[in-house]
ZAMARGU-4260 file (C-alpha; in steps of 0.2 Angstrom, whole numbers, plus 5000, padded with zeros to 4 digits):
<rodrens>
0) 4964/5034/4668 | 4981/5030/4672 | 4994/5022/4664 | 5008/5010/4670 | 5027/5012/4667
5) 5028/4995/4655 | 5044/4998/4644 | 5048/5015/4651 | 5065/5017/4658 | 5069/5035/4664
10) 5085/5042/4658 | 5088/5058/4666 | 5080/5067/4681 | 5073/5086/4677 | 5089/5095/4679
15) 5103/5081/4671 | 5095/5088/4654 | 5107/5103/4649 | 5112/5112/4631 | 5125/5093/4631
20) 5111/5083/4625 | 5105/5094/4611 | 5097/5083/4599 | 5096/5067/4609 | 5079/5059/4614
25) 5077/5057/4632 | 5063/5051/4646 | 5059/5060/4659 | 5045/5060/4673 | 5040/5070/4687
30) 5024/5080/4694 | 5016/5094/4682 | 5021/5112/4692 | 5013/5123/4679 | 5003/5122/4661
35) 5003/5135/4648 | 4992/5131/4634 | 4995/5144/4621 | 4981/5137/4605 | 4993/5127/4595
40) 5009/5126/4608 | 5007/5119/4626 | 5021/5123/4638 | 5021/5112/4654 | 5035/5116/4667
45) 5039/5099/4674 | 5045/5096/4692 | 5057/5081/4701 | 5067/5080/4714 | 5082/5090/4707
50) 5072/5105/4698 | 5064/5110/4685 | 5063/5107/4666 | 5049/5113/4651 | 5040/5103/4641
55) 5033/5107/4623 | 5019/5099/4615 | 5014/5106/4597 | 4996/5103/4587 | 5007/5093/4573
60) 5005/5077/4585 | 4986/5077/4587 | 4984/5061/4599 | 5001/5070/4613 | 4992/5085/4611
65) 4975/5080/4615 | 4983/5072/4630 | 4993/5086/4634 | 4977/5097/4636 | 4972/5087/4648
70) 4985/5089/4662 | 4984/5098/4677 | 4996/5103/4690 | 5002/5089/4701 | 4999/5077/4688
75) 5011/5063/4687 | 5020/5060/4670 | 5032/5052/4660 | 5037/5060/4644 | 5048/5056/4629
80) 5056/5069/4617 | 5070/5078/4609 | 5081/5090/4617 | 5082/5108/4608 | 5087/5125/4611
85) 5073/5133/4619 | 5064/5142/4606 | 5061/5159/4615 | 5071/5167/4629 | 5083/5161/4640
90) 5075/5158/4657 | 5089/5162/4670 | 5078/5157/4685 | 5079/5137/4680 | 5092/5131/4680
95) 5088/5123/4662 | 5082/5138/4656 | 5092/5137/4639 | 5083/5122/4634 | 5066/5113/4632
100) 5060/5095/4626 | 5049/5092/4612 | 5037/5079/4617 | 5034/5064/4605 | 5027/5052/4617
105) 5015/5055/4633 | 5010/5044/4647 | 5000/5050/4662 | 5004/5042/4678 | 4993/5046/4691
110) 4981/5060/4689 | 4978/5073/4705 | 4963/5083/4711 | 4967/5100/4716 | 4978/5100/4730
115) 4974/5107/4745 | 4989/5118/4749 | 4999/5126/4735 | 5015/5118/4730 | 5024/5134/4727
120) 5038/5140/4740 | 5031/5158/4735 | 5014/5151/4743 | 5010/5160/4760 | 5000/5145/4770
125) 4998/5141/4787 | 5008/5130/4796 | 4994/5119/4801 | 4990/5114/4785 | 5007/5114/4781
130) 5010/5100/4791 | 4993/5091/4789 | 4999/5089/4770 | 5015/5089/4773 | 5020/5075/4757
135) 5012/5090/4748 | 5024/5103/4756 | 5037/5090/4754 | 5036/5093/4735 | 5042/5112/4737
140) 5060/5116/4729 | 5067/5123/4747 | 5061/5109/4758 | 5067/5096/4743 | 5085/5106/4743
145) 5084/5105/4762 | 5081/5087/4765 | 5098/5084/4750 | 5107/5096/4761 | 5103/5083/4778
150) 5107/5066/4767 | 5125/5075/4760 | 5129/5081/4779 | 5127/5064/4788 | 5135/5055/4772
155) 5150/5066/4773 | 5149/5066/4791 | 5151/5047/4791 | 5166/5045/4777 | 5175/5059/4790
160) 5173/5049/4805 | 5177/5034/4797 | 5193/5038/4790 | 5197/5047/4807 | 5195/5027/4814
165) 5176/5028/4824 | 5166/5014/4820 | 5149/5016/4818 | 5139/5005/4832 | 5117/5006/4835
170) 5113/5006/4852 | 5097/5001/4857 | 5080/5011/4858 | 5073/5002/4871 | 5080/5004/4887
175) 5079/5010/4906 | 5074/5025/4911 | 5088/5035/4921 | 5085/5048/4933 | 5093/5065/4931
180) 5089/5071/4916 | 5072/5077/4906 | 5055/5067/4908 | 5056/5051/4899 | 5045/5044/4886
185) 5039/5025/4892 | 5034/5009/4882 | 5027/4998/4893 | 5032/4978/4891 | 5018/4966/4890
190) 5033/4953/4895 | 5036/4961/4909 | 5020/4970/4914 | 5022/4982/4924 | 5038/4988/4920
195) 5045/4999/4907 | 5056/5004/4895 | 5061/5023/4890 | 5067/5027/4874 | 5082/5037/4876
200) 5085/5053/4878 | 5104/5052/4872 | 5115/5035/4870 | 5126/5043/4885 | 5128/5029/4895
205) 5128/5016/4883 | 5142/5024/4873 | 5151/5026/4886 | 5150/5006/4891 | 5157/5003/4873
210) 5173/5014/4878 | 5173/4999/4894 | 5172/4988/4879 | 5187/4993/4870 | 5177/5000/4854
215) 5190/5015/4856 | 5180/5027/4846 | 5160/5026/4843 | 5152/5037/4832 | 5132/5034/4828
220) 5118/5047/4819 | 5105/5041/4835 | 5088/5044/4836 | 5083/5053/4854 | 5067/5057/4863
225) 5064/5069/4876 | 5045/5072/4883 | 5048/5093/4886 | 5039/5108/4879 | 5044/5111/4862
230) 5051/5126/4853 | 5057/5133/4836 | 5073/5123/4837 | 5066/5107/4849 | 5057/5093/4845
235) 5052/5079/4854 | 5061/5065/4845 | 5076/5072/4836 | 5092/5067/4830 | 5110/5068/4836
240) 5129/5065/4829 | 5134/5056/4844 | 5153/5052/4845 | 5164/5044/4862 | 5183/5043/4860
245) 5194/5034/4872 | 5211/5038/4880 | 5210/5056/4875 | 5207/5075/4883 | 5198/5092/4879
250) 5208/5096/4866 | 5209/5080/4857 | 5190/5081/4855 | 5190/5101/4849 | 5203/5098/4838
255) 5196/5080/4829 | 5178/5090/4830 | 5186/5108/4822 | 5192/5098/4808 | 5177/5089/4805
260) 5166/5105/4805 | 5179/5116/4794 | 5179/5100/4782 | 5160/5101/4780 | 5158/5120/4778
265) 5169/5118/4765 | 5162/5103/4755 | 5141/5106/4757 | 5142/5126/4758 | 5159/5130/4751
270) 5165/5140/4765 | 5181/5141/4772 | 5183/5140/4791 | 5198/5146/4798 | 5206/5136/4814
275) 5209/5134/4827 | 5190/5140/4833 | 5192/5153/4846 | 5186/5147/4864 | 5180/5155/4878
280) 5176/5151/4897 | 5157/5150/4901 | 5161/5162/4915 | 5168/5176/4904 | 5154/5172/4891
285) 5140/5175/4903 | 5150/5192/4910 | 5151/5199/4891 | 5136/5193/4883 | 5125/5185/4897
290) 5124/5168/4889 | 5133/5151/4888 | 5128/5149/4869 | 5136/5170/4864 | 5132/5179/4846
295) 5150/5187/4844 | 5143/5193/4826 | 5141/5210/4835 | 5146/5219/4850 | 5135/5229/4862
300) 5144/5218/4876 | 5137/5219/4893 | 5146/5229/4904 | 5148/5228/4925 | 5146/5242/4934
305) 5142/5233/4950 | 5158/5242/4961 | 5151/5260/4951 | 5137/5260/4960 | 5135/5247/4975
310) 5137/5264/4987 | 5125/5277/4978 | 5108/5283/4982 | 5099/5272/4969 | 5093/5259/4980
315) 5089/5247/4966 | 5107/5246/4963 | 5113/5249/4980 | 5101/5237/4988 | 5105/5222/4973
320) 5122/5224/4977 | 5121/5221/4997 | 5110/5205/4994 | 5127/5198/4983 | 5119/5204/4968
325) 5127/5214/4954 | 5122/5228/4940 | 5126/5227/4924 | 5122/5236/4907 | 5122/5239/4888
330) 5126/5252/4877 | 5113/5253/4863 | 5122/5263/4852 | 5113/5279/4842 | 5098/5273/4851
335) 5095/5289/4862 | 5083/5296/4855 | 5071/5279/4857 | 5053/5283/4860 | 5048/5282/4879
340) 5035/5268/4872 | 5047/5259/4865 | 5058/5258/4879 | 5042/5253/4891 | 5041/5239/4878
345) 5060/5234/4882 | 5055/5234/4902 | 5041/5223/4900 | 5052/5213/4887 | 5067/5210/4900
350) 5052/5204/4914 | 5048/5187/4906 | 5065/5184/4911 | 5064/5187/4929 | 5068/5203/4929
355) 5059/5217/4940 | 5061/5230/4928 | 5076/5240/4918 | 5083/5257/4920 | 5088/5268/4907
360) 5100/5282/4903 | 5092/5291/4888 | 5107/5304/4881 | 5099/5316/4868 | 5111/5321/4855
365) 5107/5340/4859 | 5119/5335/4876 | 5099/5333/4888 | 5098/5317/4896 | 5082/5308/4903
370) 5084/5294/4914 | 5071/5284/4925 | 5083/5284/4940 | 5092/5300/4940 | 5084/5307/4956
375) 5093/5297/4967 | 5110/5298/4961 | 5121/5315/4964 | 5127/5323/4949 | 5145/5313/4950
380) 5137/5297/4952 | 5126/5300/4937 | 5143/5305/4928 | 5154/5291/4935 | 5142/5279/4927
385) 5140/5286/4910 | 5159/5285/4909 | 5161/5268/4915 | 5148/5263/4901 | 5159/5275/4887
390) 5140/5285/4884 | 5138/5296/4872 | 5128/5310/4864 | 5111/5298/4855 | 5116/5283/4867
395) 5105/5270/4877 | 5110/5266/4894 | 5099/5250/4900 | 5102/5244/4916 | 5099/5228/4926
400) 5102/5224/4944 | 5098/5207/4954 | 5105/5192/4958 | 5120/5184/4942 | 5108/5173/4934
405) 5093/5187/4931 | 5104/5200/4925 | 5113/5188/4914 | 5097/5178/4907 | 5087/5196/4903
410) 5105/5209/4899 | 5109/5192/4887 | 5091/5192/4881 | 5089/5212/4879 | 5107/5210/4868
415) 5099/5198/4856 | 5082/5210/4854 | 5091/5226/4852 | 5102/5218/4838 | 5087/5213/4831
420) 5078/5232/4832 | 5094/5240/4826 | 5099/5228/4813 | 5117/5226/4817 | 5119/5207/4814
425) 5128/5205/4798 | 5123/5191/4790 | 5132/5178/4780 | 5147/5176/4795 | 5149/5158/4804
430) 5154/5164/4819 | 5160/5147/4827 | 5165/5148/4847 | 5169/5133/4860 | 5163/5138/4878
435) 5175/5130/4890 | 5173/5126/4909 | 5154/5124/4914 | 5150/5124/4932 | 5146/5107/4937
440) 5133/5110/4949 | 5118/5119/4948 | 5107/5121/4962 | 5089/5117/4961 | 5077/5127/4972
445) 5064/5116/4970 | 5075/5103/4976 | 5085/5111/4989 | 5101/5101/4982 | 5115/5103/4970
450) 5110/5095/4953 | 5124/5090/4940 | 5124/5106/4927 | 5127/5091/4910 | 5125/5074/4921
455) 5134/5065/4934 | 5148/5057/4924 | 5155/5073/4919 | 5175/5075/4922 | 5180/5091/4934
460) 5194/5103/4932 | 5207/5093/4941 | 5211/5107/4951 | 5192/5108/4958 | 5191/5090/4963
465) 5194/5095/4982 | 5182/5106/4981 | 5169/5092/4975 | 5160/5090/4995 | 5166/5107/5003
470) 5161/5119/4991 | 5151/5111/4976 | 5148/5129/4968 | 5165/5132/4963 | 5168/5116/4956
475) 5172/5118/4934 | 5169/5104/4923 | 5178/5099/4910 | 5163/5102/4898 | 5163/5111/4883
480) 5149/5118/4870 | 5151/5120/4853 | 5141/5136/4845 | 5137/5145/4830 | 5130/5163/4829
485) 5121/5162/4846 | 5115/5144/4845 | 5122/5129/4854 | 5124/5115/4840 | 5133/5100/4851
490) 5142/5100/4867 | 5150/5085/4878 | 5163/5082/4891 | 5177/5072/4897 | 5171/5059/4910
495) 5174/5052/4928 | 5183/5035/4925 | 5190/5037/4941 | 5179/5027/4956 | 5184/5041/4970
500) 5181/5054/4960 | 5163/5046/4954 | 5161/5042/4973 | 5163/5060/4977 | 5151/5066/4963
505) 5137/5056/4967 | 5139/5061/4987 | 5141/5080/4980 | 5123/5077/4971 | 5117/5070/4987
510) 5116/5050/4981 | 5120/5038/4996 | 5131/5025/4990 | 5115/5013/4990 | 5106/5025/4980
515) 5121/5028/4966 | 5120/5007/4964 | 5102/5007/4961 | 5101/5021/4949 | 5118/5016/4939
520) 5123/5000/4947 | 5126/4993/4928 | 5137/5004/4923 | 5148/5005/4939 | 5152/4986/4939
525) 5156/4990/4922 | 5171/5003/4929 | 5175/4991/4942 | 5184/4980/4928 | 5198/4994/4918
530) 5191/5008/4910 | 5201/5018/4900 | 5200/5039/4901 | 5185/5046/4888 | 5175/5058/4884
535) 5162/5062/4871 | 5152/5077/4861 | 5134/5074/4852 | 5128/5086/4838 | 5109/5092/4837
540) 5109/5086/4818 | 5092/5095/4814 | 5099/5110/4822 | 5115/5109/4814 | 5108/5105/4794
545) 5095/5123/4800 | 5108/5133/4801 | 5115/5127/4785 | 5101/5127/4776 | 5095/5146/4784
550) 5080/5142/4790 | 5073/5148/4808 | 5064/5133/4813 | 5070/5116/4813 | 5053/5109/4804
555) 5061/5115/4790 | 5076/5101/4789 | 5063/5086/4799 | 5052/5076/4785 | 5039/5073/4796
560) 5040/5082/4813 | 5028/5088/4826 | 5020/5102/4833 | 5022/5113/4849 | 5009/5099/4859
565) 5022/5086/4853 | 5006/5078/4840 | 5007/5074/4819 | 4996/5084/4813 | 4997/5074/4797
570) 4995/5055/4806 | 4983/5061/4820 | 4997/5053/4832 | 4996/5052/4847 | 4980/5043/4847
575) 4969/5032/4855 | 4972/5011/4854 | 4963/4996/4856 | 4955/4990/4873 | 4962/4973/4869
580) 4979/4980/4863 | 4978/4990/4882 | 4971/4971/4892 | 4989/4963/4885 | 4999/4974/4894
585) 4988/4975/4910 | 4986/4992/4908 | 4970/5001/4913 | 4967/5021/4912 | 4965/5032/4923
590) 4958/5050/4912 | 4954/5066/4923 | 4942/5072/4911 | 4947/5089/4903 | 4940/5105/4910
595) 4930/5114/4897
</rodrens>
C-alpha cells in the first residue's frame, strides 16, 4: 500500500549527495532502477532526475529490511539515512560512485507493475513502443540529460537576447491562413462558422507588424505548425527562436546571431567557436558541394567538367550540355577498386533524386581502368577528363550530367553517402557556415510561374532589383542560412519596406495588385504608415538542442512528439470527436472510405 509524503521534506536530489556530506543524514526520493538482495545486505541503486545514487539496507533494522525486500524496479520511494564511504569499490560509472546511504527510514510511494518497456538507455526497443510509453522512456538518463540540455539552451538564450535589448512578445496561435507557404493546419470557429483559423506556420508576419510597431527588436521561443510529410529532423508542430530587428542590415544580424551562437557553444557544451563564421554564396555552395545547407567537415568537392566534355563522343555528356545542362563529378578517393555491385548500388542510389543514372571512371591501382562510358570517348578525351578531376591510380571517378538542379541534388547527395561509406567525417568539429545570396525566385512547374524561394517579403540585392520583372531568375536575395555540419539550423532575411519594391515583388510572383490586397492587405496598410528597415532570422530549436545533444532524430530533444503520419502514438491523437461537438460548429463530414 502506498504511503504519503506527511513530514518528509527532501533534502537532496540523487547526485547533490557526494563524499561533502559524509556523516550527515539526508532524504532522498526517486524511482527504484535496480535491486540487489545479497541475504543479509540489499543494495538498491536509486534513480532522479539528475542521476543515480545506491542505497543500503542491512538485517540489523528488521522492520526497513522487510520493507526493503519488497521493492521492485520502478518503484517510487523516499528514503532517509546516513551518508558513508561506500563500503566496497569505487563505482567510476556514477557519478556518486564513492559513496552510498545507509537507510534508517523507508517509505514506499507508489508501487509499479512491471513496466512495459525497459527503462535502461542500454535497452534495444522499438520505437513504437517507445513512443506509446513515452513517460516511461522519458525516465531514461539520455532523454532526461536531453530535455536539461533544451531548458539550459532557451534559458540562456533568453538572458542573451535580453541583454542584447529584444523584448520578448507572444504572438497569437490562432490566426489566418496565408497563402505561399506549406499546407496549413485549420481550427474552424463556431463564432464564425464557416471560417477558419490556421495555426501558424512561423510568427513571420506578425513580427514583422511589431517592427511597424516600434518594438525595435522581438525575440520569442514560438510554437509553429506545418501540415507536411515528416522526417528525421521534421515534425509537425515544432519550435523556433524567432528574432526581427529593426533599422539594421545583413551583417547586423550575422554578427548579433555569431555572438549569440559562439556564446552558447561555450556555456552548455564548453566549446569555443572561433569568429567571425566563414560565409559563403548559395551559388558557390551548390557548385562545390551541390547543396545550400554544405558539410565542409570533408572535401571530395564536386568538381565541373561541363566545358571538358560538352564536344566529345559521349552523348550523355554532349547531349546534357546542348540542352543548357552541365556535367559535373566527384573524386572518391582510394575507391577504385569498388565492387561493380557496389557501384550499381551508387547508380540506383543517385536515381531517387532525379537522376537518370551515373557514370563511372574505375582507376585500378595496377594503372587498368574500367569505365561505363569509355567507348565513346577518344583516348585524349578519356585523358583530358581524368586530369581535369586530378584522378589517380585507386580512384573513383562518378559522373552526373543533366540539368543544374539534378546534378546538384544527386552529386550533393552521392557526397554525403560516400562520406558515409569511407568514413571520412571526423566527428567532434562544429563546422558552422552562413550561406549568403539565395535566389529569390523559384520556378514552379506545376505552376507555370515564378514562386518566391523564402516568401514574398524578402529584401533583394539592391543591385538585382531592376531585374525584379525582366528577368526574375537572376534576381539574389538578401537571404542568409545559418548551418552546422550539413544541416540548416535557422535562416531569415532582410525585408522589403519599400512600397515599389513590394509592388514589383508581388507583380514578379504574378499577384495583381487586387490580389496582393486581398492575400496581405493587413499588413500593406500597415507599411503605408512609416516602416522602419528590418530583417529577421528563426532558429529550428529542436533541430538546434539535436545537434547538441548528438542525437540523429529530433524525437530525441521533443517530450512528446509524433510520428512519420504526424499521430501520438501515446494519446491516440488525432482522434475522432463528438457529433454534438461537430453540430456546434456546423460542420458535417464528408469520409471517402479507405480502400482496403
Amino acid at each position: 500500500m502506498a504511503e504519503s509524503m506527511q513530514g518528509l521534506h527532501r533534502s537532496h536530489r540523487c547526485t547533490e549527495v557526494s563524499n561533502k556530506n559524509i556523516g550527515e543524514t539526508v532524504t532522498v526520493m526517486g524511482w527504484v532502477q535496480k535491486k540487489r538482495n545479497l541475504g543479509s545486505l540489499i543494495f538498491v541503486d536509486l534513480r532522479d532526475r539528475s542521476g543515480l545514487l545506491q542505497l543500503v539496507f542491512d538485517d540489523n533494522d528488521k522492520e526497513v529490511f522487510e520493507k526493503a525486500g519488497k521493492l521492485r524496479n520502478e518503484f517510487v520511494i523516499a528514503a532517509v539515512g546516513t551518508v558513508n564511504k561506500r563500503a566496497g569499490s569505487v563505482n567510476e560509472s556514477m557519478e556518486t560512485g564513492d559513496i552510498e546511504i545507509n537507510v534508517t527510514s523507508l517509505r514506499i510511494l507508489s508501487e509499479s507493475e512491471t513496466p512495459p518497456i525497459p527503462v535502461d538507455d542500454d535497452a534495444n526497443t522499438k520505437d513504437e513502443l517507445r513512443l506509446k510509453y513515452r513517460y516511461l522512456d522519458l525516465r531514461k538518463p539520455h532523454l532526461q540529460k536531453n530535455l536539461k540540455l533544451r531548458s539550459d539552451v532557451t534559458t540562456f538564450v533568453r538572458k542573451f537576447m535580453a541583454n542584447e535589448g529584444f523584448l520578448e512578445i507572444e504572438t497569437p496561435i490562432l490566426n489566418r491562413s496565408t497563402p505561399e507557404g506549406a499546407r496549413d493546419y485549420l481550427v474552424p470557429s463556431r463564432v464564425h462558422p464557416g471560417t477558419f483559423y490556421a495555426l501558424p506556420q512561423s510568427p513571420q508576419v506578425l513580427k514583422q507588424l511589431l517592427m511597424c510597431s516600434g518594438c525595435d527588436r522581438y525575440f520569442q521561443v514560438a510554437k509553429c505548425f506545418r501540415d507536411e510529410d515528416l522526417r528525421a529532423d521534421r515534425q509537425p508542430e515544432f519550435t523556433q527562436l524567432d528574432m526581427e530587428l529593426s533599422f539594421v542590415d545583413v551583417d547586423d544580424i550575422l554578427d548579433v546571431n555569431e555572438r549569440m551562437l559562439q556564446a552558447l557553444w561555450k556555456e552548455v557544451l564548453g566549446v569555443d567557436v572561433t569568429l567571425p563564421l566563414p560565409r559563403m554564396t548559395w551559388q558557390e555552395a551548390m557548385d562545390r558541394y551541390g547543396s545550400d545547407k554544405p558539410d565542409t567537415r570533408f572535401g571530395m568537392e564536386l568538381i565541373n567538367v561541363t566545358d571538358v566534355v560538352k564536344d566529345c563522343g559521349f552523348g550523355v555528356f554532349s547531349g546534357a550540355v546542348a540542352n543548357g545542362g552541365t556535367v559535373r563529378g566527384l573524386n572518391a578517393k582510394g575507391q577504385g577498386e569498388m565492387a561493380r555491385k557496389k557501384i550499381d548500388a551508387l547508380v540506383e542510389f543517385v536515381k531517387t533524386y532525379g537522376a537518370k543514372g551515373l557514370a563511372y571512371i574505375a582507376m585500378h591501382e595496377d594503372g587498368t581502368i574500367k569505365s561505363s562510358f569509355a567507348k565513346f570517348m577518344t583516348e585524349e578525351e578519356m585523358n583530358n577528363l581524368i586530369a581535369a578531376m586530378g584522378g589517380e591510380p585507386g580512384d573513383l571517378l562518378l559522373f552526373a550530367a543533366d540539368k543544374n538542379k539534378v546534378v546538384w541534388d544527386s552529386l550533393g547527395a552521392l557526397r554525403l553517402e560516400l562520406a558515409k561509406q569511407m568514413d571520412i567525417i571526423p566527428e567532434g568539429k562544429w563546422n558552422f557556415l552562413w550561406i549568403t545570396e539565395f535566389p529569390q525566385f523559384e520556378w514552379s512547374d506545376e505552376q507555370g510561374r515564378f514562386l518566391a524561394m523564402h516568401h514574398p517579403f524578402t529584401m533583394p540585392m539592391e543591385e538585382d532589383i531592376q531585374y525584379l520583372i525582366s528577368d526574375p531568375g537572376r534576381v539574389r536575395a538578401k537571404a542568409y542560412d545559418i548551418v552546422l555540419n550539413g544541416t540548416e539550423l535557422g535562416g531569415g532575411s532582410v525585408r522589403i519596406h519599400q512600397a515599389d519594391v513590394q509592388a514589383k515583388m508581388f507583380e514578379a510572383l504574378g499577384f495583381t495588385p487586387e490580389q496582393a490586397n486581398e492575400k496581405f492587405g493587413f499588413l500593406l496598410t500597415a507599411f503605408k504608415y512609416g516602416v522602419p528597415p528590418h530583417a529577421g532570422l528563426a532558429y529550428g530549436l529542436d533541430r538546434l538542442v539535436m545537434h547538441m545533444a548528438g542525437e540523429d532524430n529530433i524525437r530525441e530533444v521533443i517530450a512528446f512528439p509524433k510520428v512519420k503520419d504526424a499521430s501520438c502514438l501515446m494519446t491516440d491523437a488525432p482522434n475522432v470527436v463528438d457529433d454534438v461537438q461537430l453540430q456546434e460548429l456546423q460542420i458535417k463530414l464528408d469520409l471517402k472510405e479507405k480502400e482496403q
